[in-house]
C-alpha positions in Angstrom: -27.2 3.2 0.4 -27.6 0.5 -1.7 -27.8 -3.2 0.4 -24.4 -4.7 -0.1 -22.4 -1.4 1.1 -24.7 -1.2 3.9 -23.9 -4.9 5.2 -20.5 -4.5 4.9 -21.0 -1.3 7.0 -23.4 -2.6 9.4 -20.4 -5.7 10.2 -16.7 -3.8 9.0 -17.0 0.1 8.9 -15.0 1.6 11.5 -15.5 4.9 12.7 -14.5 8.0 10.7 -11.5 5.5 9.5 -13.1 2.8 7.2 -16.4 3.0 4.9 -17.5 0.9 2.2 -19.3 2.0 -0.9 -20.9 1.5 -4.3 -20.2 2.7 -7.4 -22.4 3.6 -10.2 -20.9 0.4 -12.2 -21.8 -2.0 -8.9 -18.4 -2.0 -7.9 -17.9 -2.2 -4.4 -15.2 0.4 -2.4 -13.2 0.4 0.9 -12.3 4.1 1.6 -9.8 4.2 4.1 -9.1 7.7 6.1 -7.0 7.7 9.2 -4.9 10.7 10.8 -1.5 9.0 9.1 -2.9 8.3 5.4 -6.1 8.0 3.0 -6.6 5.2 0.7 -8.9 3.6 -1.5 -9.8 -0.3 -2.4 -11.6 -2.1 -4.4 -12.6 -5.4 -3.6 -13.2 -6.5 -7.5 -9.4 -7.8 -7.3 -8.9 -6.9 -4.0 -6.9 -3.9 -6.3 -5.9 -0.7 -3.8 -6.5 2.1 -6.0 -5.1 5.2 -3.8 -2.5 5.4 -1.4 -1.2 8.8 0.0 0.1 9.4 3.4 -1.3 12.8 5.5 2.9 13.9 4.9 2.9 14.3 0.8 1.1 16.3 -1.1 1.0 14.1 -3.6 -0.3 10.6 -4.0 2.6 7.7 -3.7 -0.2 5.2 -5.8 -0.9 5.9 -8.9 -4.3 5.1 -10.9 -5.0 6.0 -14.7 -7.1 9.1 -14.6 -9.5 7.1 -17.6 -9.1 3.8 -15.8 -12.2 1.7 -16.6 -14.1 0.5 -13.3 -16.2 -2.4 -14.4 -17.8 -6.0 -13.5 -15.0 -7.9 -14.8 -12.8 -5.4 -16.1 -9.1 -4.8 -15.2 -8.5 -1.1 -13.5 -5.4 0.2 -15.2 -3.1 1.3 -11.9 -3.2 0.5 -8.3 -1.9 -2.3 -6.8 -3.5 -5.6 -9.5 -3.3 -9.0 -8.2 -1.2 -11.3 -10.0 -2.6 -15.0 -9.3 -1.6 -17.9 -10.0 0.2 -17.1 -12.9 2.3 -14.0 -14.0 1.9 -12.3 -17.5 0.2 -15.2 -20.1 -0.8 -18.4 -18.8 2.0 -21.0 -19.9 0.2 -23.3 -22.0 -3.6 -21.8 -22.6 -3.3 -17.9 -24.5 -7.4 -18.1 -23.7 -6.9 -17.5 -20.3 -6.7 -14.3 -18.9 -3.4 -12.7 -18.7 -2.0 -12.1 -15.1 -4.2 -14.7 -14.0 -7.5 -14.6 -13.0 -8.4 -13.1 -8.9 -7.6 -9.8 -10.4 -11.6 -9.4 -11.6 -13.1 -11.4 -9.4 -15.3 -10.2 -6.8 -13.4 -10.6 -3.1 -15.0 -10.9 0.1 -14.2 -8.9 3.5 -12.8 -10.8 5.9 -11.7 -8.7 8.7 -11.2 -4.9 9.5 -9.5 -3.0 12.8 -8.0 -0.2 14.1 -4.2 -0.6 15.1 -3.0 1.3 18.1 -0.1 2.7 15.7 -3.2 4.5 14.2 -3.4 2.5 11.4 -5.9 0.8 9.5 -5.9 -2.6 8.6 -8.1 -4.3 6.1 -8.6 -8.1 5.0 -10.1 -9.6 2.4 -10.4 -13.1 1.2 -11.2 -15.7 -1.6 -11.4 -19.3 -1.8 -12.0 -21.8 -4.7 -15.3 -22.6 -6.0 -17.5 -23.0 -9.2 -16.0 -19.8 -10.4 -12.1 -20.0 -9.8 -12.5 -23.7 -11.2 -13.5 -22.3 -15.0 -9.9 -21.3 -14.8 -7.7 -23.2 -12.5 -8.7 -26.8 -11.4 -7.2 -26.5 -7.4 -8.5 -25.4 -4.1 -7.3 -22.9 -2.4 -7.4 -20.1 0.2 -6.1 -16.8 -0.9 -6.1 -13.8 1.7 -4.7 -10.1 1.5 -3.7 -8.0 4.2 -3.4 -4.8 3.8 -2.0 -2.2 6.6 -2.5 1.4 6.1 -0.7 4.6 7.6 2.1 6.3 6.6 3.8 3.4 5.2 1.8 1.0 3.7 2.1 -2.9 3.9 0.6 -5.4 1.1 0.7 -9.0 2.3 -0.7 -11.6 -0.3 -1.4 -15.3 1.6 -2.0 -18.1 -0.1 -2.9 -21.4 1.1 -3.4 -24.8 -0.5 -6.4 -26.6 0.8 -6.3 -29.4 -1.7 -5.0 -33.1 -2.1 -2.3 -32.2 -4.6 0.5 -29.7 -5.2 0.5 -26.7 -7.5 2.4 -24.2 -8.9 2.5 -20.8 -8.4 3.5 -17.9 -9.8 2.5 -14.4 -8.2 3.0 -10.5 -8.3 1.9 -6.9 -6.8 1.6 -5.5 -10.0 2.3 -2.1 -8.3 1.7 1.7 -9.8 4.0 4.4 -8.1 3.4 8.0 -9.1 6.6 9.8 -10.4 7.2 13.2 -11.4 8.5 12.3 -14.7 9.6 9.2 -15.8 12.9 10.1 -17.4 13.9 12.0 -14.3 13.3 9.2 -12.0 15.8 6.0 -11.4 15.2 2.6 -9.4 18.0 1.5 -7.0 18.7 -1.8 -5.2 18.7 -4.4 -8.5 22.9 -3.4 -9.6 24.1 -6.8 -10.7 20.7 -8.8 -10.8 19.8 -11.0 -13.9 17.2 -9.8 -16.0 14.7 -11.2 -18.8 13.6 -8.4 -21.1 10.4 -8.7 -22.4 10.6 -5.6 -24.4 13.8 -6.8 -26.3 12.2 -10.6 -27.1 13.3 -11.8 -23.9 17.0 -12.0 -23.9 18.8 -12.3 -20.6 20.8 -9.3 -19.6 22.3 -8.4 -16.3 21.5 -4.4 -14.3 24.8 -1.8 -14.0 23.7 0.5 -11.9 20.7 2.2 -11.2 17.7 1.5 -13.5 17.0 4.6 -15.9 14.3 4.8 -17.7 14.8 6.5 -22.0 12.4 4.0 -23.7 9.8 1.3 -23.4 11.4 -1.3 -20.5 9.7 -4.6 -19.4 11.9 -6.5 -17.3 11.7 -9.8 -14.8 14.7 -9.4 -12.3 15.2 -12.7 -11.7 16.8 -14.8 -8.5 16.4 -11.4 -6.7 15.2 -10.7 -3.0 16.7 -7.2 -2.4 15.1 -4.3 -1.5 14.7 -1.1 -4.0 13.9 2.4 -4.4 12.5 5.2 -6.5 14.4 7.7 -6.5 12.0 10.9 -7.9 13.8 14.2 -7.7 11.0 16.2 -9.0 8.9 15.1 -6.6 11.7 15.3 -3.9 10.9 12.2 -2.4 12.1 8.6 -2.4 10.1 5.6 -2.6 11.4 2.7 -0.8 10.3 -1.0 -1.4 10.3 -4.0 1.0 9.7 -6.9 -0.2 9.0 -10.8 1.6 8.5 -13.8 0.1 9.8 -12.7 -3.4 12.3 -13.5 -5.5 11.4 -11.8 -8.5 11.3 -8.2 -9.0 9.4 -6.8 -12.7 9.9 -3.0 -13.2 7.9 -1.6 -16.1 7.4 1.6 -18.1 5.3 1.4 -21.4 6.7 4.2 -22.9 4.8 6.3 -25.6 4.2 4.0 -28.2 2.9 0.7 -26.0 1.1 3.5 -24.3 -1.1 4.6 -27.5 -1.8 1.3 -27.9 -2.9 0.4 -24.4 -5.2 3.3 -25.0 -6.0 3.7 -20.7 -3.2 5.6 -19.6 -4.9 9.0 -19.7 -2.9 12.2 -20.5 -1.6 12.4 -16.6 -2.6 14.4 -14.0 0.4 17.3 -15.4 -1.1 16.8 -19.1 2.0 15.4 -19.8 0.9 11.9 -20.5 -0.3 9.4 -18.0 2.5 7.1 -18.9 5.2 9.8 -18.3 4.1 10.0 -14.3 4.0 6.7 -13.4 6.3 3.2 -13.2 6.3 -0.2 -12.1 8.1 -1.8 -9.9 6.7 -5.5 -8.7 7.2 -7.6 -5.8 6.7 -11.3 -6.9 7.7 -14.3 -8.1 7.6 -15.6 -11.9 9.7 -17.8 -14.6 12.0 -19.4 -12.8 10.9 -18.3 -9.5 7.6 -20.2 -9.5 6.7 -22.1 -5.9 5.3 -25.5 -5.5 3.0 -25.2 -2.9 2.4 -28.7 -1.4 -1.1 -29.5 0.0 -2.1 -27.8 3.8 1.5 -25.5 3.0 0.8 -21.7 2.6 3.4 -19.0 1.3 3.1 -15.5 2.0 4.5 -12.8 -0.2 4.4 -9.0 1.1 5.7 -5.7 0.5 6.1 -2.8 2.4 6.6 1.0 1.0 7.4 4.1 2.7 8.2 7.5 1.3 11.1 9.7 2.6 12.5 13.0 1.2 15.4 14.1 -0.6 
């Protein structure tokens, strides 16, 4: 086993629940298997790649089948890290989009066994040399994440500097759907939306959210809960969300899809893009946080699956 999987063993492994590994890239792995769930994380990004609770028979998380699982390289699905900044940086287009603790190398932190029966994984990064390339501030950025058969992200960010900054933030997270036409997002009837798919023009939700072409919207001045409803699947995703005031819900539709070029044909051959959608717990635009110095924010989300 190579050496850095086997420290992280020898100090976090948990028995027959949590085990780290390494990839054939150098990636390091969490693999998470408790009676309620199985899940999967990589700490490159601190990015869960799998979720799926013991009661469905298919994955709630979904991860491109081609997904690319290198040093430094985004992993198309999962649960990405959006941090400090959502979608391009504001005044530098060098920077990377989404910010930039999304393909950086995390450290474990902390690691137990709940007497729910769940499993509950920390990991943790703080500025340095190598966060300061992109962002000149110090901070302390921690996530939490609590697996069984609902699954909890919290995202904890601290500012350990002299001055304030600002900060924008997402759980840039990958559900897996039956088919995207088929499925529709509740909870955001009446909420203002940007969409960044029809140059950004302000818009506000009727209804459920339906899904017939390429959609890329910020729901804006938002803190309700949603859900996906999937009736091929037969299930419904709900999403709990703290901290947030922004909700993004995504689909890249065919065309965007060919161009991303990662989305992989799906695991019905149906096309990758076709079996999954986005919906995002953060905050962005106008729903950026000032974080003064010694003040921390915390934004979470909590999903659970139910059937219909």
């Amino acid at each position: 086993m190579p050496d850095a999987a086997a420290r992280l063993n020898d100090r976090y492994s948990l028995a027959r629940e949590l085990e780290f590994r390494e990839a054939a890239g150098g990636l390091l792995f969490a693999e998470a298997h408790n009676d309620l769930a199985t899940a999967t994380v990589c700490l490159q990004g601190a990015q869960l790649t799998a979720w799926q609770p013991r009661s469905q028979s298919v994955a709630v998380i979904w991860t491109s089948a081609v997904a690319q699982y290198a040093m430094g390289k985004s992993i198309r699905g999962g649960i990405p890290v959006c941090w400090p900044w959502f979608g391009p940086h504001a005044m530098d287009s060098r920077l990377p989009s989404h910010g930039f603790v999304r393909t950086l190398a995390w450290e474990v932190c902390g690691s137990r066994r709940l007497e729910s029966g769940e499993t509950q994984l920390s990991l943790a990064m703080s500025s340095g040399e190598r966060t300061l390339v992109y962002w000149p501030y110090q901070f302390h950025l921690e996530l939490q994440l609590t697996i069984g058969e609902s699954l909890r992200v919290e995202l904890i960010t601290s500012n350990t500097g002299a001055t304030d900054f600002v900060l924008g933030e997402a759980l840039h997270t990958y559900f897996e759907v039956g088919d995207i036409e088929s499925v529709r997002v509740l909870g955001l009837d009446a909420a203002e939306f940007i969409d960044k798919a029809k140059a950004g023009q302000r818009s506000r939700q009727a209804g459920a959210v339906r899904f017939h072409e390429e959609l890329d919207r910020i729901y804006v001045n938002s803190e309700s809960d949603c859900a996906i409803e999937d009736p091929i699947l037969q299930r419904r995703i709900h999403i709990a969300k703290f901290g947030s005031r922004s909700t993004v819900v995504w689909s890249p539709w065919a065309q965007k899809a060919q161009k991303l070029g990662d989305l992989g044909p799906g695991a019905r051959n149906q096309g990758g893009w076709r079996e999954m959608v986005c919906v995002e717990s953060g905050n962005a635009v106008e729903n950026v946080l000032t974080l003064a110095p010694g003040a921390t924010h915390r934004l979470a989300a909590l999903y659970r699956v139910e059937p219909i």
